[in-house]
VOPAGU-2260 file (C-alpha; in pm, 1 decimal, decimal comma):
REM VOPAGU-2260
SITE   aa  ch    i         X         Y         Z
SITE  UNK   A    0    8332,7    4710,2   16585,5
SITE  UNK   A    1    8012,6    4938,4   16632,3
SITE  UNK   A    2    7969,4    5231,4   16849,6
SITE  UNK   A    3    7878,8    5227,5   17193,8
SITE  UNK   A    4    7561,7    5350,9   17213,4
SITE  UNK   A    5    7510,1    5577,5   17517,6
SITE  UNK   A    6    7154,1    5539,2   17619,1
SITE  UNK   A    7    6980,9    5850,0   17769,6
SITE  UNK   A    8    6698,1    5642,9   17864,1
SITE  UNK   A    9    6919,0    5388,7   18088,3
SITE  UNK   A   10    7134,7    5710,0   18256,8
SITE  UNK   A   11    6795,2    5896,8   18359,6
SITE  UNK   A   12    6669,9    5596,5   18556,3
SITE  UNK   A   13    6992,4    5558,8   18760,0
SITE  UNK   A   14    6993,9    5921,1   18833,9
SITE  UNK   A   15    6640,5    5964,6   18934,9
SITE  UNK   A   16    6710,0    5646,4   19177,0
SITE  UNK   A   17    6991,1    5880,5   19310,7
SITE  UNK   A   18    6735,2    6178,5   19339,7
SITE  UNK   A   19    6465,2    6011,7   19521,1
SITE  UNK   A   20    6710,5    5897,5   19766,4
SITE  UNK   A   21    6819,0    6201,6   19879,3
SITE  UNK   A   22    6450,1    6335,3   19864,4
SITE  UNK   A   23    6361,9    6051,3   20141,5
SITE  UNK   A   24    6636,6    6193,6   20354,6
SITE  UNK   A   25    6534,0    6540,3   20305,4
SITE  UNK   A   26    6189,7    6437,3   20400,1
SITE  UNK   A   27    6293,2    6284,3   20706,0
SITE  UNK   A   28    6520,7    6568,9   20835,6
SITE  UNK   A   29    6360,6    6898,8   20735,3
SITE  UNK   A   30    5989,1    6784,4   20691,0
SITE  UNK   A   31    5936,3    6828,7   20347,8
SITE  UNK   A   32    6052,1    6727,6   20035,1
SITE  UNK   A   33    6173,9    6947,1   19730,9
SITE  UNK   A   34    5880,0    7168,6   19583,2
SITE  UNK   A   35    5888,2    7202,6   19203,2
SITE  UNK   A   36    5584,6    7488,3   19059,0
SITE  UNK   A   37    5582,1    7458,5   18702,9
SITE  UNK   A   38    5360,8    7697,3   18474,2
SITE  UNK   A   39    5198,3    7655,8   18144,1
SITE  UNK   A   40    5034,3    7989,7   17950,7
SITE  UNK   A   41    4812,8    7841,4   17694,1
SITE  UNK   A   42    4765,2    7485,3   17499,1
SITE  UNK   A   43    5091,5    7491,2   17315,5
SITE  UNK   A   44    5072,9    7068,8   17226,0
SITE  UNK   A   45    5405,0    7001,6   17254,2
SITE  UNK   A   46    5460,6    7224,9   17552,7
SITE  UNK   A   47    5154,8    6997,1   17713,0
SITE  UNK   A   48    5304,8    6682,6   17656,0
SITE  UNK   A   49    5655,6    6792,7   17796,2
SITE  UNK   A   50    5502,5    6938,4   18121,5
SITE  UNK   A   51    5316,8    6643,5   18194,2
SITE  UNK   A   52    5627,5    6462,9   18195,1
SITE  UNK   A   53    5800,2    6660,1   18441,5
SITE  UNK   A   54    5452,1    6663,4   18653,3
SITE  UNK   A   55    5481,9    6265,3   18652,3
SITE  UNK   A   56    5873,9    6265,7   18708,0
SITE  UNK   A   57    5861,6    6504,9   19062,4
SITE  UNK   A   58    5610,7    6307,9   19125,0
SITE  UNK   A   59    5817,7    5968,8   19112,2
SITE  UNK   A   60    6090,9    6117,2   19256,5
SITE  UNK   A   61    5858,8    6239,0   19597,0
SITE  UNK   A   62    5861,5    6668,3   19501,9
SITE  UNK   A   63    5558,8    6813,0   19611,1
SITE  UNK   A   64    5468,2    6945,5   19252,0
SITE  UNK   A   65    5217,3    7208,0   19193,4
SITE  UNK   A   66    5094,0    7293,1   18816,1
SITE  UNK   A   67    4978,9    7612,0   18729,4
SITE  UNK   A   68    4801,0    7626,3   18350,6
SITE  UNK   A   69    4723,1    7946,2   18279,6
SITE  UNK   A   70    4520,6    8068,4   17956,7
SITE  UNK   A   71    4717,3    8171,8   17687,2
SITE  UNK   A   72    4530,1    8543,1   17710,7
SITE  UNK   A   73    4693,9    8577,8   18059,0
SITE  UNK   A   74    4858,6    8919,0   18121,0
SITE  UNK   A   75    5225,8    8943,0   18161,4
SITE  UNK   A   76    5163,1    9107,0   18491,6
SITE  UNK   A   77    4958,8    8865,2   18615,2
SITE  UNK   A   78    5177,5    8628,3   18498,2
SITE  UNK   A   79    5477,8    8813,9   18692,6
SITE  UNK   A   80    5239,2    8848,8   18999,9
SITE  UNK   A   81    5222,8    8500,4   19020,9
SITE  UNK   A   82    5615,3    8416,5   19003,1
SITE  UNK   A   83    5619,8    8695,3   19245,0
SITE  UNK   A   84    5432,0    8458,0   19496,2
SITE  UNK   A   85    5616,5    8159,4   19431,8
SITE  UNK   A   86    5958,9    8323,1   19464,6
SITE  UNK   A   87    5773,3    8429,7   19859,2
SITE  UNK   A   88    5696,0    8048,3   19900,2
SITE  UNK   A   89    5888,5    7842,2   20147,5
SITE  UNK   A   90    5773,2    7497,5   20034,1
SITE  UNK   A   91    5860,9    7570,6   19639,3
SITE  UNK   A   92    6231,5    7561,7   19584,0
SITE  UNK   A   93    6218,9    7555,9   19193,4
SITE  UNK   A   94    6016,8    7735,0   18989,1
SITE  UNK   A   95    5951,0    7663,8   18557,6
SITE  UNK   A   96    5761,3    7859,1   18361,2
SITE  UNK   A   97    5773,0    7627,2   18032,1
SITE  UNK   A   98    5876,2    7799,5   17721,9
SITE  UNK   A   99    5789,8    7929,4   17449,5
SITE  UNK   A  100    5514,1    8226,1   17591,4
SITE  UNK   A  101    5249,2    8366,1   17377,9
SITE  UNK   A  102    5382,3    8661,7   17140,3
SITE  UNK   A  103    5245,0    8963,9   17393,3
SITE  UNK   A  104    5467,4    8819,3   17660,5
SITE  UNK   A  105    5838,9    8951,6   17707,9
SITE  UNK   A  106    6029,9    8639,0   17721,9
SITE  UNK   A  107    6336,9    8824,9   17894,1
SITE  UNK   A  108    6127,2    9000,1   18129,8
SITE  UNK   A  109    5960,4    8674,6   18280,4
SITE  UNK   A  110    6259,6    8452,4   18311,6
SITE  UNK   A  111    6484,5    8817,7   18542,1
SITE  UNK   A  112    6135,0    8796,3   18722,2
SITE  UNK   A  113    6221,4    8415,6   18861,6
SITE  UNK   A  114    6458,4    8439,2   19204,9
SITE  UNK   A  115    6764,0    8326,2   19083,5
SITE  UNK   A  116    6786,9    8085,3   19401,3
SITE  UNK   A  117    6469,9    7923,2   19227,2
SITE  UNK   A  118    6547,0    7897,3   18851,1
SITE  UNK   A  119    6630,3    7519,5   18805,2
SITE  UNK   A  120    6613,2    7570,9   18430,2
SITE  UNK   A  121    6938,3    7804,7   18497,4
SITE  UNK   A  122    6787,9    8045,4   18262,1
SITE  UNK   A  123    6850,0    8356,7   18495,8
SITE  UNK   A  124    7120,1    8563,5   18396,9
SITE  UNK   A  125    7263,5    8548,2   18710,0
SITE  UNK   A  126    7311,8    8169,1   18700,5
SITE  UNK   A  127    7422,8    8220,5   18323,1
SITE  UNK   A  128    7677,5    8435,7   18499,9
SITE  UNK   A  129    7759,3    8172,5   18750,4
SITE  UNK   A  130    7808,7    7899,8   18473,7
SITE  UNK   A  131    8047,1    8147,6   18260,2
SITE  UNK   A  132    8267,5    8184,3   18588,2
SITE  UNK   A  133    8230,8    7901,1   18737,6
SITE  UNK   A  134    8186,7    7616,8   18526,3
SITE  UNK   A  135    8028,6    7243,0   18710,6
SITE  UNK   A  136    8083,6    7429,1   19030,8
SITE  UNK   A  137    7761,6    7692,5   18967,4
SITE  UNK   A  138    7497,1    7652,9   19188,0
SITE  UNK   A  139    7215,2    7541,1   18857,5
SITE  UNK   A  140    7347,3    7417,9   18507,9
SITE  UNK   A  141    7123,9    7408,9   18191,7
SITE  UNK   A  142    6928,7    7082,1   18228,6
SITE  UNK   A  143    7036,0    6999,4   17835,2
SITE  UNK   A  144    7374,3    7066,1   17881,5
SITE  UNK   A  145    7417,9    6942,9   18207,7
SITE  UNK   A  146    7257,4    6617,5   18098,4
SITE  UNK   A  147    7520,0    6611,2   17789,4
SITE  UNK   A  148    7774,5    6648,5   17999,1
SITE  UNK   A  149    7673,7    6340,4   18241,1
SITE  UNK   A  150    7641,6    6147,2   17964,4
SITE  UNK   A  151    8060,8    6199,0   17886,6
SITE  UNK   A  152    8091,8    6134,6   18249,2
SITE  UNK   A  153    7937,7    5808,9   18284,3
SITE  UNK   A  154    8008,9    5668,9   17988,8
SITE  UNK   A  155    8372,8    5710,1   18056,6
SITE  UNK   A  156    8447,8    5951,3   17681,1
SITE  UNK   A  157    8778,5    6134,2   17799,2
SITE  UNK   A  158    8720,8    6487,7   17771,6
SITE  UNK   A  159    9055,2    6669,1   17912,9
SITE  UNK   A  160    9247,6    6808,8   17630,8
SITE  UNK   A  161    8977,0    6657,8   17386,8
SITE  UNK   A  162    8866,2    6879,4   17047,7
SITE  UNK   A  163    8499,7    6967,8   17112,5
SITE  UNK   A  164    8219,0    7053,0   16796,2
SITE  UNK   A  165    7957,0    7212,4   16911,7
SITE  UNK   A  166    7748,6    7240,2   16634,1
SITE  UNK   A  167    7453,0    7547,3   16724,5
SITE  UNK   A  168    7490,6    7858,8   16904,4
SITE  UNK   A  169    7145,4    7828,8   17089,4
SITE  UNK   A  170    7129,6    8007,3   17433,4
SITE  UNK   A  171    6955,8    7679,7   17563,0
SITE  UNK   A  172    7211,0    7408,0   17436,0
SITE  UNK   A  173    7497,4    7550,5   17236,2
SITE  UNK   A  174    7664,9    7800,7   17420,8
SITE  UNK   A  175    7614,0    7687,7   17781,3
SITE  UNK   A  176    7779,9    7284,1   17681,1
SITE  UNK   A  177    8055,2    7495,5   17498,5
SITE  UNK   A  178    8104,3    7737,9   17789,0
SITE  UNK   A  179    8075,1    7426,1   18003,3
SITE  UNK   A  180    8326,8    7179,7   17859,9
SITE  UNK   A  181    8626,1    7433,0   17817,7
SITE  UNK   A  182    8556,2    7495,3   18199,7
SITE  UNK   A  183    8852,8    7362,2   18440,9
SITE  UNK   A  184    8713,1    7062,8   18601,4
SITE  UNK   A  185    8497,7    6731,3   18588,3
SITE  UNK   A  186    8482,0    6619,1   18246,0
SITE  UNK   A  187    8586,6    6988,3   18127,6
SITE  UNK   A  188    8881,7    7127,2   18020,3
SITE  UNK   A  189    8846,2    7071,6   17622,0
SITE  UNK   A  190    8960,6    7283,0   17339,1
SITE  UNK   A  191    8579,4    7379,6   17202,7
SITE  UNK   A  192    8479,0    7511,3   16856,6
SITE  UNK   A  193    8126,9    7651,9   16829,8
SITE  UNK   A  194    7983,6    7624,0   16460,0
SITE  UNK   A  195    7715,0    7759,1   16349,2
SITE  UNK   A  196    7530,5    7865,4   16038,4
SITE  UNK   A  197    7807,7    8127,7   15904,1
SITE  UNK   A  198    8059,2    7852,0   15959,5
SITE  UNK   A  199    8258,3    7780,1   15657,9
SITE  UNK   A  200    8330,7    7429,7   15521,6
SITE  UNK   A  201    8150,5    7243,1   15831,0
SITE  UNK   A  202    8246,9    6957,3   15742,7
SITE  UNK   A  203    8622,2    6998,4   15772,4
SITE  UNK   A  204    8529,0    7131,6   16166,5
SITE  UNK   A  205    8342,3    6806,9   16233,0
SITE  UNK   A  206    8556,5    6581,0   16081,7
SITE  UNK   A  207    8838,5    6684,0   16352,1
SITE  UNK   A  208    8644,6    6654,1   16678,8
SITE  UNK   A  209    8695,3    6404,8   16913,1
SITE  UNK   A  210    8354,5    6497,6   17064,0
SITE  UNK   A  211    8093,9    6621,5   16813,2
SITE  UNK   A  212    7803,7    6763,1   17000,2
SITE  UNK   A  213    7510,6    6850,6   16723,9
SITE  UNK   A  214    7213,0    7061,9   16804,3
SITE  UNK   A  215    7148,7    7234,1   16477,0
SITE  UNK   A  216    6744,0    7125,2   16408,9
SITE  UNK   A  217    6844,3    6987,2   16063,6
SITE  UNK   A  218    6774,2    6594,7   16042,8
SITE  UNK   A  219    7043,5    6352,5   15921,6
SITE  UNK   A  220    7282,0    6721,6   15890,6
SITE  UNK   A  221    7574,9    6504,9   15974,8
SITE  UNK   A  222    7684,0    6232,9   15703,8
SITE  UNK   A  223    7922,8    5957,9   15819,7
SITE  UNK   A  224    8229,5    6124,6   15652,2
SITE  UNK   A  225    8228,9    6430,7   15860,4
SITE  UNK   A  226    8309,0    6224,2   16149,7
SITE  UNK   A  227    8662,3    6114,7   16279,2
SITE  UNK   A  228    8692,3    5755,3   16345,7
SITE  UNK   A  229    8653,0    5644,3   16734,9
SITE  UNK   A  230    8517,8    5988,0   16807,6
SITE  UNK   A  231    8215,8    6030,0   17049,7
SITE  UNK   A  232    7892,9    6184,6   16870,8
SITE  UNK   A  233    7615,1    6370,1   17100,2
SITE  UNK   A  234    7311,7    6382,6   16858,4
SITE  UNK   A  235    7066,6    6658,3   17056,4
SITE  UNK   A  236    6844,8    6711,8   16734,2
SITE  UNK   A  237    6494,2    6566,7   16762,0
SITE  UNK   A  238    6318,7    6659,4   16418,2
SITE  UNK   A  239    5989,3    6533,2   16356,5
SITE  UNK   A  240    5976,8    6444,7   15984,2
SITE  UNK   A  241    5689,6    6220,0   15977,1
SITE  UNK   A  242    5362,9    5977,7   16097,6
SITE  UNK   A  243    5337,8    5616,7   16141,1
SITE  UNK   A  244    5107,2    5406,2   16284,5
SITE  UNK   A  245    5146,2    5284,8   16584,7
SITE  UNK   A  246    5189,6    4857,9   16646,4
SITE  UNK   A  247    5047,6    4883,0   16984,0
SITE  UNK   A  248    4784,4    5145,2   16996,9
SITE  UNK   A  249    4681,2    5192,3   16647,1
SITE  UNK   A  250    4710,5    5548,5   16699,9
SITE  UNK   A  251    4952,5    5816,7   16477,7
SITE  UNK   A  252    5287,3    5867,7   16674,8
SITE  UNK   A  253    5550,3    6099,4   16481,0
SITE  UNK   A  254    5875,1    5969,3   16365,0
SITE  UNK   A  255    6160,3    6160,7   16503,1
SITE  UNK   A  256    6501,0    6200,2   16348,2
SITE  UNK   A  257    6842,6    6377,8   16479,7
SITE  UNK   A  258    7065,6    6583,8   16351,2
SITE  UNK   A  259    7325,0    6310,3   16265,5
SITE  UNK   A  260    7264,5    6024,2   15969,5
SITE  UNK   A  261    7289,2    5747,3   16266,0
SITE  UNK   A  262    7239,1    5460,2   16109,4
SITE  UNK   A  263    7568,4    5555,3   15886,1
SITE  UNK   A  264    7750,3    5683,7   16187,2
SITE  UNK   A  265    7736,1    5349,9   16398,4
SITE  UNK   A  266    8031,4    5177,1   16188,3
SITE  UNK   A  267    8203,5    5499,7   16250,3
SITE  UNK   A  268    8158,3    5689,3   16547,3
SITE  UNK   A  269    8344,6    5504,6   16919,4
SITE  UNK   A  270    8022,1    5645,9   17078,9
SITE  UNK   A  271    7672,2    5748,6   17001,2
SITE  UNK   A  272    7361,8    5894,8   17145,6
SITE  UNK   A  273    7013,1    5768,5   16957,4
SITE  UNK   A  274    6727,0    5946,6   16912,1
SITE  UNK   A  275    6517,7    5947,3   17098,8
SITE  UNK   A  276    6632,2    5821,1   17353,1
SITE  UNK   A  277    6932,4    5980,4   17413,7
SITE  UNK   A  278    6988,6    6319,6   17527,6
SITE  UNK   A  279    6598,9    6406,8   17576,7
SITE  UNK   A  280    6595,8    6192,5   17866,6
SITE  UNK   A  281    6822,9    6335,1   18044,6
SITE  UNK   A  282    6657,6    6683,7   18035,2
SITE  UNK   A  283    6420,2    6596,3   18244,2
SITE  UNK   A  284    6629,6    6423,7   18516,6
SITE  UNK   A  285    6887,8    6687,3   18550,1
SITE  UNK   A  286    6571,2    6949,6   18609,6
SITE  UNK   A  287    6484,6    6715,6   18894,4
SITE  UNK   A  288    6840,2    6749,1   19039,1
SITE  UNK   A  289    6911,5    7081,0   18987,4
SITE  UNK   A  290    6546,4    7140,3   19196,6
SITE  UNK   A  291    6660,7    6856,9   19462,1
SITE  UNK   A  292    7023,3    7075,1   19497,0
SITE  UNK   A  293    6807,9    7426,0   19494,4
SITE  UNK   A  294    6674,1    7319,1   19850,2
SITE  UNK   A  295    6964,0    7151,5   19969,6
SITE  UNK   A  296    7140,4    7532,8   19876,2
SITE  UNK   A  297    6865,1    7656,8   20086,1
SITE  UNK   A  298    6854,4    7442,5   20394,1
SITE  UNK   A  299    7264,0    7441,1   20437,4
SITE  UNK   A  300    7184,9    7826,7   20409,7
SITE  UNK   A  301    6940,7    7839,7   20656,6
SITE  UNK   A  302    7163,7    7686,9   20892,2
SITE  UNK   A  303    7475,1    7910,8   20822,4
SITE  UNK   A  304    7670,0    7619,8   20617,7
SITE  UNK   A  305    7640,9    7822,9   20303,2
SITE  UNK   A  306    7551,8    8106,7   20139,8
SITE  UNK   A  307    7209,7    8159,9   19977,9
SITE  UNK   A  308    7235,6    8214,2   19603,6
């Protein structure tokens, strides 16, 4: 019997259909919808191609979305001036300044500039705070992990007293799902490992997880053998290691690869994620949730139900 392949692509359009629900009723009560500001310093092509797909998701969802490109000779303090106003804005509730910045930009110094109320890419280190002490009950989780962790959720992969791999140590994917899943709580409480490239003998660490989690940006990394029957592989690695033509349009799309051999690991794995269309999905659609939840945090504050973050 094959894995069950866990489809990123299938989960995203369920919770979008969630998302835009509740954005109708927040329309209807308060007036407005969600308000998502992304910003873009310079032509970076793949940084393009991913903000246009968040520009297209608010917009199916119903978030007033405003895009800011800004050349890639921008000041930092211009740059800061205009997170500055944003953070001041009333109608923008989440606010994404799309990574990576040109090299005379201070990476650090940008993302402390964002109000942590408005940081629905949880990069703050306040909400990296939240998420150490707090777990699935912080305010904004990584959109990466997050999405991971939905995925166990709703594909029913028992996690409670499960051995995690988390192979990576990346500030973006690697620790927050680690800090995440050994969390008390839903679809938490696992024994994790984090591996990395000092690990010894990887293998031997993969090969006794019940949930493998890869995000190491090293195609087909994982062979079949270093992966325990029945267990549950999230493949987050999406490695471009070639062109092809495309059927449809004639026109050179790239061929993508993970980080785990996945043709091999089907007869092996109880559950898979493809790429794409797996995890990378799912990115997107918890961004959307986490800026749907940042003005819900604010309304139930305005009105004394909650505290502002």
């Amino acid at each position: 019997m094959g894995a069950q392949i866990i489809r990123g692509t299938d989960l995203r359009e369920t919770i979008l259909e969630e998302v835009a629900a509740e954005t109708v009723k927040l329309k209807e009560t308060h007036g407005r919808p969600p308000g998502l500001v992304t910003i873009l310093v310079g032509e970076n092509p793949a940084s393009l191609s991913y903000v246009s797909l968040k520009i297209q998701t608010a917009h199916r969802v119903g978030f007033k979305e405003v895009q800011e490109n800004l050349p890639a000779d921008v000041s930092e303090s211009e740059l800061l001036a205009l997170i500055a106003s944003y953070n001041q804005d009333e109608t923008i509730d989440g606010i994404l300044v799309q990574l990576p910045l040109p090299g005379h930009m201070d990476e650090s110094r940008v993302i402390h500039a964002i109000d942590p109320a408005k940081d629905v890419d949880a990069f703050h280190p306040v909400n990296v705070g939240r998420l150490m002490l707090e777990g699935s009950r912080a305010p904004f989780l990584p959109c990466t992990p997050a999405g991971i962790q939905e995925m166990l959720v709703r594909a029913g992969v028992p996690v409670a007293g499960a051995e995690v791999v988390v192979v990576g140590r990346s500030n973006i994917v690697g620790k927050p799902i680690a800090n995440l899943l050994l969390q008390k709580g839903r679809a938490a409480n696992a024994t994790v490992t984090v591996a990395h490239t000092g690990t010894r003998d990887l293998a031997s660490h993969c090969r006794r997880a019940d949930i493998l989690i890869v995000a190491a940006g090293v195609p087909n990394l994982v062979k079949p053998e270093w992966i325990k029957p029945g267990a549950c592989v999230i493949d987050v690695g999406v490695n471009r290691v070639g062109e092809r033509i495309s059927e449809k349009t004639g026109k050179s799309v790239a061929i993508l690869r993970g980080d785990v051999d996945y043709d091999a690991a089907l007869g092996v794995a109880g559950w898979i994620t493809p790429v794409p269309g797996g995890v990378g999905p799912m990115t997107i659609a918890m961004l959307m949730r986490n800026t749907l939840k940042a003005m819900q945090l604010r309304v139930a504050a305005e009105a004394g139900t909650a505290d502002r973050l």
